[in-house]
KEMAR-841251 format. One record per residue (C-alpha): x, y, z; residue number from 1. Coordinates in pm, whole numbers, plus 50000, padded with zeros to 5 digits. Example, Ala and Ser with C-alpha at 12.3 -4.5 7.8 and 13.67 -1.06 7.14 Angstrom:
<sites>
<site x="51230" y="49550" z="50780" torkol="1"/>
<site x="51367" y="49894" z="50714" torkol="2"/>
</sites>
This chain:
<sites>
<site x="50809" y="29640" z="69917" torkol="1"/>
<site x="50884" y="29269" z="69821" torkol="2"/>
<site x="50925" y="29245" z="69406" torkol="3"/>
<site x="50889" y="28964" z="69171" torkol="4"/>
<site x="51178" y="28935" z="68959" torkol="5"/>
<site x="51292" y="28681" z="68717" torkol="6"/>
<site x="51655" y="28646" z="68640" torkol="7"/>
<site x="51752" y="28449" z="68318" torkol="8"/>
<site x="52071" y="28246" z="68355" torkol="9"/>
<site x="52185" y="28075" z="68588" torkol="10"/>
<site x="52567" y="28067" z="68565" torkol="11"/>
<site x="52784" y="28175" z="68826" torkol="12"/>
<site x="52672" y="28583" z="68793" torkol="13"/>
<site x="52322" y="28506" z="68728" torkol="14"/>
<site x="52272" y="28262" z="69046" torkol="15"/>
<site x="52449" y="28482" z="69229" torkol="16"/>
<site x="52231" y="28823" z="69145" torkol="17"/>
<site x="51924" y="28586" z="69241" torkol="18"/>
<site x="52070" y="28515" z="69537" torkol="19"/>
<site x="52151" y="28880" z="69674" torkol="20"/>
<site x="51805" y="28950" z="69514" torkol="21"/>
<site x="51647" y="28723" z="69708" torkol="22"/>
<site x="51832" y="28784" z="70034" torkol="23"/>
<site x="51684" y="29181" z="69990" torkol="24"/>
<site x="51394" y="29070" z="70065" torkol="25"/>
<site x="51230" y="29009" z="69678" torkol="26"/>
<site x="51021" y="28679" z="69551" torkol="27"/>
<site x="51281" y="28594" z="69271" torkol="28"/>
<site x="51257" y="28275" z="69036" torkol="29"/>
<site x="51611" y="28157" z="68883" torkol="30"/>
<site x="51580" y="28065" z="68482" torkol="31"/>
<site x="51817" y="27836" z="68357" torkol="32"/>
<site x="51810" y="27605" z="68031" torkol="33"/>
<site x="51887" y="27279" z="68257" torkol="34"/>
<site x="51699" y="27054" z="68452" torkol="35"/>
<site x="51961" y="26885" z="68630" torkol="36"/>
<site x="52114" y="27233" z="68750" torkol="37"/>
<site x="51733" y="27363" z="68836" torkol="38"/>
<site x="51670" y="27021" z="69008" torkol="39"/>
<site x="52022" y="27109" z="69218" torkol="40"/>
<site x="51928" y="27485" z="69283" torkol="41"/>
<site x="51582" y="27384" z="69425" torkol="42"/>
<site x="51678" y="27066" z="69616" torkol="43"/>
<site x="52019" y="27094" z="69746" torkol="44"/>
<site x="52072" y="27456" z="69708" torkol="45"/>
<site x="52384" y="27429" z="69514" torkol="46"/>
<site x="52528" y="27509" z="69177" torkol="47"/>
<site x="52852" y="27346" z="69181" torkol="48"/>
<site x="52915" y="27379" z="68819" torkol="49"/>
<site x="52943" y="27772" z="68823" torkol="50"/>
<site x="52985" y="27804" z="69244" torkol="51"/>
<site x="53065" y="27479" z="69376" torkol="52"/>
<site x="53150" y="27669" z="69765" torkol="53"/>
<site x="52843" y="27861" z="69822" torkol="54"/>
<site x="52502" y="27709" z="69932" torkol="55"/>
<site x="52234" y="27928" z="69791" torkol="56"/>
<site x="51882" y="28091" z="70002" torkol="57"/>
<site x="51652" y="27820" z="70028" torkol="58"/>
<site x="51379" y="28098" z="69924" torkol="59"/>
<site x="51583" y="28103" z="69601" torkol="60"/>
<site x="51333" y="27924" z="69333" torkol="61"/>
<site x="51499" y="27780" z="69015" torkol="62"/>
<site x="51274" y="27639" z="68663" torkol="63"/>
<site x="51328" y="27588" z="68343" torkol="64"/>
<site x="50980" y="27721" z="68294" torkol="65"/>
<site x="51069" y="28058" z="68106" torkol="66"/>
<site x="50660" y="28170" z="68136" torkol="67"/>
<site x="50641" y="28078" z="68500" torkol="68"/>
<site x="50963" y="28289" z="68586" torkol="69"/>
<site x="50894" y="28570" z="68399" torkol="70"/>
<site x="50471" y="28612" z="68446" torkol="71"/>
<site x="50352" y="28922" z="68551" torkol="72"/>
<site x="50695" y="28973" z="68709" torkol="73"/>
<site x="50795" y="29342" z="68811" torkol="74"/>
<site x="51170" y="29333" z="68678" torkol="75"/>
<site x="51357" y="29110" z="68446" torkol="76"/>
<site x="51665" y="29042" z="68439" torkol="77"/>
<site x="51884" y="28912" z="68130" torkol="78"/>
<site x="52221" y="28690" z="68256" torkol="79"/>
<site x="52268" y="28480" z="67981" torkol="80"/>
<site x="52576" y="28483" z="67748" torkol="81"/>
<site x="52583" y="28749" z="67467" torkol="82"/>
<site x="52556" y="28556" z="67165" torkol="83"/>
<site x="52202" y="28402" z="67298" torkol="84"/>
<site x="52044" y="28730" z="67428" torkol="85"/>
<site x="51812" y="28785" z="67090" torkol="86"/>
<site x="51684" y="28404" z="67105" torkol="87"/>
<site x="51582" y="28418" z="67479" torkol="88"/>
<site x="51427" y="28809" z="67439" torkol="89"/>
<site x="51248" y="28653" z="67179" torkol="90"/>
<site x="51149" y="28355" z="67351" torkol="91"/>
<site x="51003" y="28570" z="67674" torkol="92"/>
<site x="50799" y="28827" z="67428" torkol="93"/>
<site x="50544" y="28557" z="67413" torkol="94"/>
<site x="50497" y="28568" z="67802" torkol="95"/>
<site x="50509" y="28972" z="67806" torkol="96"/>
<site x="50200" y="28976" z="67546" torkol="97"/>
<site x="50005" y="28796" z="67825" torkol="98"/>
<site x="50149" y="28943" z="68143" torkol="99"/>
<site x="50001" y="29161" z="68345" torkol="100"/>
<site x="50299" y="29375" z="68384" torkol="101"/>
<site x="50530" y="29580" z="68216" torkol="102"/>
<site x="50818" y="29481" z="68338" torkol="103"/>
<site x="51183" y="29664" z="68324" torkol="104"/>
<site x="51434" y="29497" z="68193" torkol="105"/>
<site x="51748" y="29473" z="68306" torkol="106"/>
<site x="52052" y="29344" z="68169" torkol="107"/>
<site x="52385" y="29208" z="68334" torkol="108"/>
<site x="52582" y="29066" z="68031" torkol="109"/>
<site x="52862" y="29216" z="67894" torkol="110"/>
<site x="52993" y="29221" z="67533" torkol="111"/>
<site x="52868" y="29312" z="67169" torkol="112"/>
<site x="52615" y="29053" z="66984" torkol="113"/>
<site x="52809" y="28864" z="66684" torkol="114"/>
<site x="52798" y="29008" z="66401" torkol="115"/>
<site x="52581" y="29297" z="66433" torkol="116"/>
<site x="52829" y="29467" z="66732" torkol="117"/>
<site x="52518" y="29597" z="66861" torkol="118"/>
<site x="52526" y="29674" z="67227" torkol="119"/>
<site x="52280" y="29451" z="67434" torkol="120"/>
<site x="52024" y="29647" z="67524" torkol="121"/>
<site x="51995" y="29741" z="67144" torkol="122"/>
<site x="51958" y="29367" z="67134" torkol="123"/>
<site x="51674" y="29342" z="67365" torkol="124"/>
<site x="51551" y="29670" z="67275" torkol="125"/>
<site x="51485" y="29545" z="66925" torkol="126"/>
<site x="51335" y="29211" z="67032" torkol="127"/>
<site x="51119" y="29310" z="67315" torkol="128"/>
<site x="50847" y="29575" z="67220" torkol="129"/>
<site x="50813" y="29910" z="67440" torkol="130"/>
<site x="50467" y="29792" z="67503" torkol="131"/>
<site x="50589" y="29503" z="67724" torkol="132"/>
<site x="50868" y="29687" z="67895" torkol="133"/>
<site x="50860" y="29998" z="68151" torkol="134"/>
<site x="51223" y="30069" z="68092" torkol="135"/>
<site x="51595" y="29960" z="67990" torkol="136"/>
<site x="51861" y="29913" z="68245" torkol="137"/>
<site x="52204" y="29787" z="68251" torkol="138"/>
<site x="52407" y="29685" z="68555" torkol="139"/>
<site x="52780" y="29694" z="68534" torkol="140"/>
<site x="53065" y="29759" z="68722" torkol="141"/>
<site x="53406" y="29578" z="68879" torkol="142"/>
<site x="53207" y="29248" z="68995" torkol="143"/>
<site x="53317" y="28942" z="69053" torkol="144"/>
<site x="53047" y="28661" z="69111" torkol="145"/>
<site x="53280" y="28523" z="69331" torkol="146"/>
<site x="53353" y="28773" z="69581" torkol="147"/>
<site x="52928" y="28867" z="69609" torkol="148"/>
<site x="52892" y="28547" z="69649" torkol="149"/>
<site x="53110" y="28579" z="69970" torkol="150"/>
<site x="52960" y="28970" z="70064" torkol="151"/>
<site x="53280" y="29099" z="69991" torkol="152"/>
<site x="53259" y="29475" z="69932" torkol="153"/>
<site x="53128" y="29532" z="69569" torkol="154"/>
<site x="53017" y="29839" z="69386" torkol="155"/>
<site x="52862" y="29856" z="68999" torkol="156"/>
<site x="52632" y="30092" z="68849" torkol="157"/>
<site x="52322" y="30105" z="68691" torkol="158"/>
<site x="52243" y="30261" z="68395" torkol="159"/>
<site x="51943" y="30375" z="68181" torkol="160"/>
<site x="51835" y="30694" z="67999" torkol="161"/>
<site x="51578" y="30645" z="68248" torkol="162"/>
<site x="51742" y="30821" z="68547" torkol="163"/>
<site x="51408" y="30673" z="68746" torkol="164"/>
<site x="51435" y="30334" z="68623" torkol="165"/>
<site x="51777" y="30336" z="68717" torkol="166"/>
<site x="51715" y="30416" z="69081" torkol="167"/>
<site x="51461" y="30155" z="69089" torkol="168"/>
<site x="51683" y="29948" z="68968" torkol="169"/>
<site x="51943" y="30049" z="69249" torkol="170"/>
<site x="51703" y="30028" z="69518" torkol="171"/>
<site x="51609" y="29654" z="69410" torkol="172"/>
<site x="52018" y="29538" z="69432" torkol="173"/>
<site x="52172" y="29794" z="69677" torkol="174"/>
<site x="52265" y="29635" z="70055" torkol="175"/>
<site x="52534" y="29676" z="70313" torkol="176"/>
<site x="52797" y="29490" z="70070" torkol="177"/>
<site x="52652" y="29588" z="69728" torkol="178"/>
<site x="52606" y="29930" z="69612" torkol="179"/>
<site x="52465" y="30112" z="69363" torkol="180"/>
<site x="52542" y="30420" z="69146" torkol="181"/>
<site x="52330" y="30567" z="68891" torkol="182"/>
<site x="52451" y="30694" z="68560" torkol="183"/>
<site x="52245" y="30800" z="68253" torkol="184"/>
<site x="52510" y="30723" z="67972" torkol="185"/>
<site x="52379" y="30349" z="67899" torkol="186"/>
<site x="52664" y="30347" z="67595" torkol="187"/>
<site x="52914" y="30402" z="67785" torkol="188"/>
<site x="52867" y="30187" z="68056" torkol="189"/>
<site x="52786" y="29898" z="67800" torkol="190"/>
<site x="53100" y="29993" z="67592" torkol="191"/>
<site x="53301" y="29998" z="67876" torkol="192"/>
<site x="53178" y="29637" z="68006" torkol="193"/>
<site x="53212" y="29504" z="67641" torkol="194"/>
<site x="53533" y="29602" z="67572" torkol="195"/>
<site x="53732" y="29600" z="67880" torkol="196"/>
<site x="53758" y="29198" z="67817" torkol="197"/>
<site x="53974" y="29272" z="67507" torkol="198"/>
<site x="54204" y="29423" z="67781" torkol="199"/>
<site x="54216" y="29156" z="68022" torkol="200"/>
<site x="54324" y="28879" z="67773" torkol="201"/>
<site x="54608" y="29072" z="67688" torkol="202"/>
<site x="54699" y="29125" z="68069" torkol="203"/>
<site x="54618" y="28783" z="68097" torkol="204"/>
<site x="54878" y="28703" z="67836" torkol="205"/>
<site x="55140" y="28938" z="68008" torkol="206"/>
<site x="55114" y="28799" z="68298" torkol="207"/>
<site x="55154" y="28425" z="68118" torkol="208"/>
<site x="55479" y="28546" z="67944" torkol="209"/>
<site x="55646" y="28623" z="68277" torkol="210"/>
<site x="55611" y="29010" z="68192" torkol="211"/>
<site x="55599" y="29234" z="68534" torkol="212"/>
<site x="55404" y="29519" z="68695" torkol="213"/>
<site x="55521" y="29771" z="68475" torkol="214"/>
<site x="55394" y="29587" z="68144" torkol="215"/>
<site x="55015" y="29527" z="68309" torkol="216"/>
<site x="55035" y="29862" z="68442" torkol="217"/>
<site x="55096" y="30015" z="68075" torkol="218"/>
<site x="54863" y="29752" z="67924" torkol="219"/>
<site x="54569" y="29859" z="68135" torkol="220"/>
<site x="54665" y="30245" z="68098" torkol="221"/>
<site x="54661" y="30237" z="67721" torkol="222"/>
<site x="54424" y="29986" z="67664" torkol="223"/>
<site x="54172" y="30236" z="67907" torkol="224"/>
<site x="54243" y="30483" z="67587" torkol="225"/>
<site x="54121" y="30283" z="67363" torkol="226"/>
<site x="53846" y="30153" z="67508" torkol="227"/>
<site x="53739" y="30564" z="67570" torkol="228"/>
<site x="53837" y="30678" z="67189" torkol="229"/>
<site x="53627" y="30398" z="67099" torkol="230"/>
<site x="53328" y="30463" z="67318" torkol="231"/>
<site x="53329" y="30843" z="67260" torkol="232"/>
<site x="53291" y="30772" z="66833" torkol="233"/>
<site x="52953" y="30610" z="66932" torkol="234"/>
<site x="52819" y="30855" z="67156" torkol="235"/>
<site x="52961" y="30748" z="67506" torkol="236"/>
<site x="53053" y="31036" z="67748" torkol="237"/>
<site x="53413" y="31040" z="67862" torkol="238"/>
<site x="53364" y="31078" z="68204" torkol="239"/>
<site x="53175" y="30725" z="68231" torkol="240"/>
<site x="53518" y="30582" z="68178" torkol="241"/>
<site x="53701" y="30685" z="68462" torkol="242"/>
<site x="53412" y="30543" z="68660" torkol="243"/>
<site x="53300" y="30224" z="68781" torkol="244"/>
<site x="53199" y="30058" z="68471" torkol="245"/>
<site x="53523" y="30206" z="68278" torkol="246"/>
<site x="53837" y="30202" z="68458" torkol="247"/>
<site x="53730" y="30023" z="68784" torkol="248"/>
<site x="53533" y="29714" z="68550" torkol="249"/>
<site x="53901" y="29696" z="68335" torkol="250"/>
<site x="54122" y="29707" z="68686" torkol="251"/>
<site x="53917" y="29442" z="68799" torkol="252"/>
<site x="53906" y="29202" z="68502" torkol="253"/>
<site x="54271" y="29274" z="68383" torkol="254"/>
<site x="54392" y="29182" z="68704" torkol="255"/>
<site x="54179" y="28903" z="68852" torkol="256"/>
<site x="54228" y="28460" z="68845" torkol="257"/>
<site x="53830" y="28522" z="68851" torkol="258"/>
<site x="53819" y="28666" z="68546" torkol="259"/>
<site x="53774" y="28392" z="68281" torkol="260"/>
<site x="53905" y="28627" z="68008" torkol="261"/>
<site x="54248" y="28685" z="68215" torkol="262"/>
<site x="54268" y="28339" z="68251" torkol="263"/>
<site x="54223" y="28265" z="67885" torkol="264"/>
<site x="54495" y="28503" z="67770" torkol="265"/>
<site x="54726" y="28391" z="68038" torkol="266"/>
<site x="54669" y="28041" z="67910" torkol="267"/>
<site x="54800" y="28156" z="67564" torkol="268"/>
<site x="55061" y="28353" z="67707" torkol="269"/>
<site x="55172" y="28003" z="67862" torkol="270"/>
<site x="55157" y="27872" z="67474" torkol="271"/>
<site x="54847" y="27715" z="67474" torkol="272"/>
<site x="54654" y="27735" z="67138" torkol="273"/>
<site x="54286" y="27935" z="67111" torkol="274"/>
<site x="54127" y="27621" z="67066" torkol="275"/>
<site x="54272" y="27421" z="67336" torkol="276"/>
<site x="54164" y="27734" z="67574" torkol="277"/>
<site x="53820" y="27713" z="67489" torkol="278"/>
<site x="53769" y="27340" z="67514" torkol="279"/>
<site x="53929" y="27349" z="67859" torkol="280"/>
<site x="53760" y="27701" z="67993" torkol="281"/>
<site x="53382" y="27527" z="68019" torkol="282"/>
<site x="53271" y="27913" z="68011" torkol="283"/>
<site x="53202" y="28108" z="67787" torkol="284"/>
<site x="53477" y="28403" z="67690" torkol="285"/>
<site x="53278" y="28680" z="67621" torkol="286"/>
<site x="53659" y="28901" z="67502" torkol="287"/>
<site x="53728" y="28636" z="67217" torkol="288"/>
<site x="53411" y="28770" z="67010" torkol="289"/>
<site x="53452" y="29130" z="67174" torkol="290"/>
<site x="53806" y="29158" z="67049" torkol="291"/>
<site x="53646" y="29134" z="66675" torkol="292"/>
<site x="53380" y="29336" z="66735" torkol="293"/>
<site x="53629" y="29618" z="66865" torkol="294"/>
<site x="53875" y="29544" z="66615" torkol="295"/>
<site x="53556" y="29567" z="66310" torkol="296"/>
<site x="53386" y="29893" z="66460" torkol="297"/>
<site x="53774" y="30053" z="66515" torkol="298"/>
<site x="53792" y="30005" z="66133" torkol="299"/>
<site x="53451" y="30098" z="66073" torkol="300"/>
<site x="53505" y="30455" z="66263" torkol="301"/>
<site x="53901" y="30482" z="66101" torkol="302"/>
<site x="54062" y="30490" z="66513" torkol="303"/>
<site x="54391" y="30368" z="66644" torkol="304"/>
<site x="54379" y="30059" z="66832" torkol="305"/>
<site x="54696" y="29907" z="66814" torkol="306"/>
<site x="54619" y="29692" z="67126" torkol="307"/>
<site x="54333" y="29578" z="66998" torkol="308"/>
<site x="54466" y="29509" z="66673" torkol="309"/>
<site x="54734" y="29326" z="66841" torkol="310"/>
<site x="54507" y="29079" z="67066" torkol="311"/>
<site x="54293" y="29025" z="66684" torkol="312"/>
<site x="54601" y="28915" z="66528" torkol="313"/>
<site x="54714" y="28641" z="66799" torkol="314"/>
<site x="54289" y="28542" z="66847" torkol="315"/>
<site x="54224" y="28549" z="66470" torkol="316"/>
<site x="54529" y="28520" z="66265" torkol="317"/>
<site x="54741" y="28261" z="66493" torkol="318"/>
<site x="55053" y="28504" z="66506" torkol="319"/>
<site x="55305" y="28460" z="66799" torkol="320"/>
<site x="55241" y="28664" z="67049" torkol="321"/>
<site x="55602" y="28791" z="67174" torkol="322"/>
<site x="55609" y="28909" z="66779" torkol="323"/>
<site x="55278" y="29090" z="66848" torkol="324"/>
<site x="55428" y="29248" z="67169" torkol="325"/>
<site x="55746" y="29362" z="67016" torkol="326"/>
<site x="55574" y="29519" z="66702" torkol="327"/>
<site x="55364" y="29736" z="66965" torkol="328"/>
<site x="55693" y="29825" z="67158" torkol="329"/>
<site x="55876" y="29929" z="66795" torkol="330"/>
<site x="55582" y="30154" z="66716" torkol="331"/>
<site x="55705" y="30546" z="66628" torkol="332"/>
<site x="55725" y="30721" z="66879" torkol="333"/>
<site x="55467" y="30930" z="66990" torkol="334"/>
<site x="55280" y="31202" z="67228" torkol="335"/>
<site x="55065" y="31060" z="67504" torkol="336"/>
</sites>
């Protein structure tokens, strides 16, 4: 049965979620912030800011009309960057009070809001009332916009404590390139997400130090530890992270040119300053805030990070990152 679904954001994952949405058959409606890139999206089905190869469905419908995306829509679904979230969930309540429809909402964005650390669907939880929402689901997983842009084989999962809502949720993405688990531990899916991009700018910065296999491989291993030790003090189960959203999302996004947050760290490896990686990324690098968060809520719960602490102390407290690397490799020894 065809759905309505809106899907805020219209970056390189958001567009391309519309697009496989629409392409399964739904009525979807693209939100973005920009006329000039809605004007694009609708006339020459394009988005060459975010996807400059792929040419988009022409059924795809893009506006910067927040109430005429989202009315009376049957699923919505967040793809904006993290530190926005509450301001556009507070922005859409206004169309829920005079929908039709309870919609469920569905998030794709992955990191911890600033300053609070909350997870995102806290975020939208807070901001968007349970009478104007069926349910809460989050989709994550190893996914590169990318490669689903291409129908290269892709798997992610969705979560909710809604088993139900997550299998609608499933049936609304899943297709012969793009499947779909379910998975009832939301905190540990959005945990994993969040904090795997900590990960991958170290990796990143192995990999633009020269360091070999060996190094990423121990990086990744480690770094999966403390992602899990982590997730586990706030109620995550320990399974979710050897699944797709844990150990496949960190493979992935440690590994990856696609992944902006690789890129970024091996773009300091290479000696370039924070700043100067920013200004040049022209997206946004969701691990830069997520490595404080970790590094805050680590403290907050008393755990060993010493990765993460690591990654803070080059992001936050400019200190040279072979020093950082060697201090890690000094550490006492230790059982694994």
């Amino acid at each position: 049965m065809t759905q309505k679904i809106a899907v805020l954001g219209a970056g390189s994952w958001g567009s391309v979620l519309a697009n496989l949405l629409v392409k399964n058959g739904n009525d979807v409606v693209n939100w973005t912030n920009m006329e000039e890139q809605a004007k694009e999206l609708n006339e020459n089905h394009t988005n060459r800011a975010y996807m400059p190869d792929l040419t988009y469905d022409d059924r795809l419908i893009a506006t910067t009309d927040l109430k005429m995306a989202a009315q009376d829509a049957d699923a919505i679904l967040f793809v904006v960057p993290t530190q926005v979230m509450r301001l556009v969930a507070q922005q859409l309540v206004d169309v829920l009070k005079n929908s039709k429809q309870k919609p469920i909402i569905i998030h794709a964005s992955k990191g911890l809001e600033l300053n609070t650390h909350k997870r995102l669907s806290q975020v939208l939880s807070e901001e968007i009332p349970a009478e104007y929402r069926s349910s809460m689901v989050v989709l994550s997983g190893p996914s590169h916009a990318e490669d689903v842009a291409k129908d290269d084989l892709t798997l992610v999962t969705a979560a909710s404590s809604n088993i139900n809502a997550a299998r609608k949720v499933q049936s609304l993405f899943m297709s012969e390139h793009f499947r779909v688990y379910t998975n009832d531990d939301i905190v540990g899916v959005e945990m994993g997400a969040a904090l795997k991009n900590v990960i991958a700018i170290g990796a990143g910065a192995l990999h633009g130090l020269g360091y070999g296999d060996d190094a990423k491989a121990a990086l990744i291993t480690r770094g999966l530890a403390e992602i899990s030790r982590l997730g586990v003090a706030f109620g995550a189960k320990p399974l979710t992270f050897m699944g797709l959203s844990g150990v496949g999302d960190l493979i992935v996004t440690a590994t990856s040119e696609h992944s902006r947050n690789w890129r970024a760290g091996n773009e300091l490896g290479q000696g370039m300053s924070l700043k100067e990686v920013t200004n040049t990324m022209g997206m946004v690098i969701e691990g830069v805030p997520s490595t404080k968060a970790a590094y805050e809520l680590a403290k907050q719960k008393k755990i060993e990070m010493p990765i993460t602490d690591a990654i803070y102390d080059v992001l936050y407290n400019d200190k040279n990152i072979k020093t950082v690397i060697n201090g890690l490799m000094e550490r006492e020894g230790k059982a694994e």
